[in-house]
C-alpha positions in Angstrom: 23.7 30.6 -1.2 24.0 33.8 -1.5 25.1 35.4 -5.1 28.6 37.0 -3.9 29.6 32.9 -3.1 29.3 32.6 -7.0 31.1 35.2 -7.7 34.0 34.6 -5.5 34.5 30.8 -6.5 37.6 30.1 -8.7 36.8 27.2 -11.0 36.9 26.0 -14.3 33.5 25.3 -14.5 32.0 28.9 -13.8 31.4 29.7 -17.7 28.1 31.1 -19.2 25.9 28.0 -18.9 26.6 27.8 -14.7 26.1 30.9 -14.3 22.9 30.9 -16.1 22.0 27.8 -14.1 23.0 28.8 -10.9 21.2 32.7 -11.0 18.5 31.0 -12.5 18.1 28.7 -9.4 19.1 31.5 -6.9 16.6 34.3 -8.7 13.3 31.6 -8.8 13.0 29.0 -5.6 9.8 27.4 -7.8 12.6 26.1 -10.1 13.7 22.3 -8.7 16.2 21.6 -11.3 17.5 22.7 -14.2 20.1 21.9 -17.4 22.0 23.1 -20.3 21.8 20.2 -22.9 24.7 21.0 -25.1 24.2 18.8 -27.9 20.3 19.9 -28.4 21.3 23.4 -27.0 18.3 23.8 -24.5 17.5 24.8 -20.9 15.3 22.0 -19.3 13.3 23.3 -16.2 11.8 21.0 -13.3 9.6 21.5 -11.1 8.4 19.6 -8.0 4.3 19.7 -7.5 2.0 17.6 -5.8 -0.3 14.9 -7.8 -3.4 17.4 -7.1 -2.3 19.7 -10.7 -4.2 19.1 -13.5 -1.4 18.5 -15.8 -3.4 18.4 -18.9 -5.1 22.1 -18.6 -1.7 23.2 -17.0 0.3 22.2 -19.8 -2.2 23.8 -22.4 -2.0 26.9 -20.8 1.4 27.1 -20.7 1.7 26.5 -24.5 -0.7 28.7 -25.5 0.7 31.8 -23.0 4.2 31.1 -24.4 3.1 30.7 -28.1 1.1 34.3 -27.6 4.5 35.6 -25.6 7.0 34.9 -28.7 4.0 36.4 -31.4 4.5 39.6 -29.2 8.3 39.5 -29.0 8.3 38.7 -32.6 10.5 35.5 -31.8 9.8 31.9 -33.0 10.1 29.2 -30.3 12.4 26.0 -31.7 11.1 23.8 -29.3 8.9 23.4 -26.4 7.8 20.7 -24.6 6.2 20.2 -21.7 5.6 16.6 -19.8 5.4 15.4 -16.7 6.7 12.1 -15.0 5.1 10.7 -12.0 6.7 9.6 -8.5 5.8 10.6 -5.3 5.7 14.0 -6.1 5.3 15.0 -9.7 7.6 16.3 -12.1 6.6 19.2 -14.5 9.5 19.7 -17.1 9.7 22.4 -19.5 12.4 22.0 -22.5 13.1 25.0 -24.0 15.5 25.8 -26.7 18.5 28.1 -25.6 18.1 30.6 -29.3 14.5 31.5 -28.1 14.2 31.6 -24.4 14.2 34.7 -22.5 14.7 35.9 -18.7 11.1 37.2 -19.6 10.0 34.1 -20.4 11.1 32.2 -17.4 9.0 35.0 -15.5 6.2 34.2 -17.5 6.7 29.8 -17.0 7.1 30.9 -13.2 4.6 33.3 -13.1 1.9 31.1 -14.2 2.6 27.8 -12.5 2.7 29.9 -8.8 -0.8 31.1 -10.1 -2.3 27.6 -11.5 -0.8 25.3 -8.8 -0.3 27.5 -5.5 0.6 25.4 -2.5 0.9 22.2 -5.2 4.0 24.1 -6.4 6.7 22.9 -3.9 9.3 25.3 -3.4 12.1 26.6 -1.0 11.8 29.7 0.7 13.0 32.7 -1.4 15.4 34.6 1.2 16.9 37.4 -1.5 17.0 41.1 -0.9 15.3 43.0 -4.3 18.8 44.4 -4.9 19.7 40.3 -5.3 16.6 39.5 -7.7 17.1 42.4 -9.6 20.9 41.6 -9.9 20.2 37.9 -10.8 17.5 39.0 -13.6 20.4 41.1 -15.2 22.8 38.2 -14.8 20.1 35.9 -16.1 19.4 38.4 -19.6 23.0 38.8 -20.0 24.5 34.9 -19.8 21.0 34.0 -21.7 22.7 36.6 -24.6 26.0 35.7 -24.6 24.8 31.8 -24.6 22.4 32.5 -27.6 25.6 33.8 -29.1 27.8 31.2 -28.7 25.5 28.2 -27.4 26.6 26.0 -24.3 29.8 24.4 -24.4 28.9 22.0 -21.9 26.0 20.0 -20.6 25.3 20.3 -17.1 22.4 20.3 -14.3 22.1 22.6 -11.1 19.8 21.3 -8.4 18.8 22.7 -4.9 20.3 20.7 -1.7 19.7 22.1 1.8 19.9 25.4 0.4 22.4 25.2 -2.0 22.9 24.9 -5.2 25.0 22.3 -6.8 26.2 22.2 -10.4 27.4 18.9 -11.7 28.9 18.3 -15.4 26.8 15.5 -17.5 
């Protein structure tokens, strides 16, 4: 999908939280899934890897890399949890609360789980130009602002199918 079709859809549902969801999805193919949780305000992040990670040692380098990131940003992280669920392929799942997170931070989560878990990581192929990351990044800072402002007024989850990205209320 490319990020003029989000621009040009007419719908109810476009408002800050799918538009974070959806450039979120668009700007990093390593992300699965991802929700706004309205009533705990957060942005939950999954990602697919194979059952060769070392979860443990993943998670507590995530942790401490994102407790070290806020100290530095002078920002205090609400929540953050990290867990995974088993099935055929594993799910990594980052909850993050929506006052704290940054388009920064998402780099960073990103970032360090293509590092740790390289071909474990399963993920689509990335077929933006750098004009369209850059422009998604911006997008992503500025819905991330304007949510941290007013919070989500809706929970709702954006997942990848076939190469598109579909957002579904709930």
């Amino acid at each position: 999908m490319a990020a003029l079709d989000v621009t040009e859809m007419e719908s109810n549902y476009l408002n800050y939280s799918t538009g974070l969801l959806v450039s979120i999805l668009l700007r990093y193919p390593e992300i699965g899934t991802i929700s706004c949780c309205k009533q705990q305000q957060t942005l939950i992040l999954k990602f697919i890897m194979s059952k060769e990670s070392n979860f443990e040692s993943l998670q507590a380098q995530l942790i401490q890399a994102l407790e070290i990131f806020h100290k530095i940003e002078g920002r205090k992280m609400k929540l953050c949890c990290i867990e995974k669920y088993e099935q055929e392929l594993d799910l990594l799942i980052i909850t993050r609360d929506l006052q704290s997170i940054t388009q920064n931070e998402i780099n960073l989560i990103v970032g360090i789980l293509k590092s740790e878990l390289g071909k474990n990581l399963i993920m689509e192929d990335n077929n933006l130009l750098e004009d369209e990351i850059l422009l998604q990044e911006e997008v992503i800072s500025y819905m991330l602002t304007a949510i941290r402002s007013q919070g989500t007024e809706k929970s709702i989850t954006a997942v990848r199918e076939d190469g598109k990205v579909l957002v579904f209320n709930g």
